[in-house]
C-alpha positions in Angstrom: 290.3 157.3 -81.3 288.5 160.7 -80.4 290.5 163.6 -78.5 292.2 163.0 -75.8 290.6 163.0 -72.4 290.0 166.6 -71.4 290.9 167.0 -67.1 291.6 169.2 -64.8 295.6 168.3 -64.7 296.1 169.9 -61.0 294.0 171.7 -59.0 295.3 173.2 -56.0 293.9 175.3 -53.2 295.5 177.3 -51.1 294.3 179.2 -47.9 295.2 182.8 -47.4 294.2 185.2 -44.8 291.9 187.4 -46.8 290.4 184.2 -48.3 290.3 180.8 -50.7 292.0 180.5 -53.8 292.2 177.9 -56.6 295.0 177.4 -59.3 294.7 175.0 -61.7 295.7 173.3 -64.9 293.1 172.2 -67.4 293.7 169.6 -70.0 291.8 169.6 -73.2 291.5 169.5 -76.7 289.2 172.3 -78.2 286.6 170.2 -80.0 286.9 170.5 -83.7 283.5 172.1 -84.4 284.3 174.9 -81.8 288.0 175.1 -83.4 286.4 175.3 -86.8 284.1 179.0 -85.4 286.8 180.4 -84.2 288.6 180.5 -87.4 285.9 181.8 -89.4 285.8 184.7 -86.6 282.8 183.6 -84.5 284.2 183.8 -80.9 283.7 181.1 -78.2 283.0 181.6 -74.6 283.3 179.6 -71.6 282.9 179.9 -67.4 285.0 178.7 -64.6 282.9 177.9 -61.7 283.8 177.0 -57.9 281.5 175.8 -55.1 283.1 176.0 -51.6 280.7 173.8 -49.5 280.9 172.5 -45.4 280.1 169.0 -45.1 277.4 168.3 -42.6 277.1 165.2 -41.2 273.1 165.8 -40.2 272.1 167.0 -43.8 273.5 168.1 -47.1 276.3 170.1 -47.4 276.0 173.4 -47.3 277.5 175.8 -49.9 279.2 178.7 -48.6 280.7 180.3 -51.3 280.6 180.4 -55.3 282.6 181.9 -58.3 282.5 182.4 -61.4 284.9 183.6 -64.2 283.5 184.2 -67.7 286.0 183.8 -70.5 285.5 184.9 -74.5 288.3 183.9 -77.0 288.0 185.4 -80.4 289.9 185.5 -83.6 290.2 188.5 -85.6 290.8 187.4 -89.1 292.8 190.5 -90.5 295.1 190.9 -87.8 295.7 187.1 -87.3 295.7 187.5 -83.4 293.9 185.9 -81.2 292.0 187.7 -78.0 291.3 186.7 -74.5 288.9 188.4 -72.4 288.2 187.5 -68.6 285.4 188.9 -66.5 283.5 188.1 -63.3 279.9 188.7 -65.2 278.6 187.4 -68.3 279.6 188.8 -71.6 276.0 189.0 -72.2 275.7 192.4 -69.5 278.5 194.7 -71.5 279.8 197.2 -69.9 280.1 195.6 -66.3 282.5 194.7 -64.5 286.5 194.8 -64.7 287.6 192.4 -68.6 291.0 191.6 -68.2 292.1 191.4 -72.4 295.0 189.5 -73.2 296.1 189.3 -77.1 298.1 186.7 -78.3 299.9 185.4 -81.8 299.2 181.9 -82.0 295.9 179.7 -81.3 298.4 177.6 -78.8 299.7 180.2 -76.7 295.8 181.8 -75.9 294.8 178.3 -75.5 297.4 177.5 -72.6 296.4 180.7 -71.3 292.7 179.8 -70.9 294.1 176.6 -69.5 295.7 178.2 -66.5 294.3 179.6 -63.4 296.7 181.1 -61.0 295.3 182.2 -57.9 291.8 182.9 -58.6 290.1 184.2 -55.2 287.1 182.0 -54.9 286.0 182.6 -50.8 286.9 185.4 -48.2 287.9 184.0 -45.7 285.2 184.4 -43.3 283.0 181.7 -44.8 285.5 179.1 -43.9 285.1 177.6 -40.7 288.0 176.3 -39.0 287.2 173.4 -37.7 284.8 172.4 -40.1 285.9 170.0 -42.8 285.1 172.1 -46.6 285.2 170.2 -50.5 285.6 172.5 -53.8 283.7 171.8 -56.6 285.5 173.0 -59.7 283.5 173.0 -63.2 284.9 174.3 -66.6 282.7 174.1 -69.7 282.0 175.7 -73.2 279.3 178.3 -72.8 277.0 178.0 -75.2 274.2 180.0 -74.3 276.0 183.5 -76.0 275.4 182.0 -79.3 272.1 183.1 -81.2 269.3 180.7 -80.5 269.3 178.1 -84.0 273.2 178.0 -83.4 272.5 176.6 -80.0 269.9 174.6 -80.8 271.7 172.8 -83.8 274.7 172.3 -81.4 273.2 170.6 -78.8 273.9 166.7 -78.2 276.8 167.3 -81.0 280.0 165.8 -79.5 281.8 168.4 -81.9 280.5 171.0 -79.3 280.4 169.6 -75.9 283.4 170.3 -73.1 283.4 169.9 -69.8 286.3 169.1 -67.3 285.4 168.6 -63.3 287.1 167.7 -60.3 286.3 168.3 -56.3 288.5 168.4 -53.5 288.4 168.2 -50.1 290.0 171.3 -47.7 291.2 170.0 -44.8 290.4 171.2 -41.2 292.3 174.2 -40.3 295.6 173.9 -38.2 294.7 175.4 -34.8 296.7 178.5 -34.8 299.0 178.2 -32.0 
């Protein structure tokens, strides 16, 4: 029967004066392979991604804004606990950038963490054009470029390893302000 579908549950976008922001629910089952490395201590990363583009009807869209968020989970065998860490630049560049760490007691409870996103800020809001009709593309995905080069190589094409959950939305005109 395989996992169950992996989605992105709700995605919801809400306009703020300083800018756009996304929440959303993911749905998905780690795949086994990836479950199996985290155990033996070997942490897993992944990346949020948002594309704020403005439909043109004479050409392509045009993107106006992107985001990213760059999460690592990691075991740490002694202690039992698990570890989040969130940052707006790869974990590859230590050192930059504000990690947000989170430590939690079970696999489940890190797991619906990484499955959340409240209010992540993905525009300012001078990119968004009022009259101008704008769509979201929201991506979520197992990174596995951190991972030494054989490891990567070896996963690749592996079901066991691949996860990816999409969806896009439209943003609709702006309400003239009265």
């Amino acid at each position: 029967s395989g996992p169950p579908a992996a989605e992105v549950g709700e995605l919801r976008l809400e306009c703020a004066d300083d800018g756009l922001y996304l929440s959303a629910s993911l749905q998905f089952a780690l795949p086994e392979l990836a479950e199996d490395a985290l155990y033996k201590g070997i942490p897993l990363f992944f990346v949020a991604e948002a594309e704020v583009t403005r439909d043109r009807w004479y050409w392509s869209d045009r993107q106006v804004a992107e985001a990213k968020r760059y999460l690592r989970l990691s075991y740490q065998p002694l202690t039992r606990r698990w570890r989040l860490n969130v940052s707006p630049v790869p974990f590859t560049n230590s050192g930059l950038g504000v990690v947000l760490s989170q430590n939690f007691d079970d696999f489940a409870d890190a797991l619906s963490a990484i499955q959340r996103i409240a209010r992540w800020k993905i525009a300012d809001s001078d990119v968004i054009e009022a009259d101008a009709v704008h769509a979201v593309h929201f991506r979520f995905r197992l990174d596995m470029s951190p991972f030494p080069r054989p490891f990567q190589i070896g996963a690749v094409g592996r079901s066991g390893w691949s996860l990816l959950v999409a969806r896009s939305q439209r943003l609709p005109a702006a309400e003239p302000s009265k």
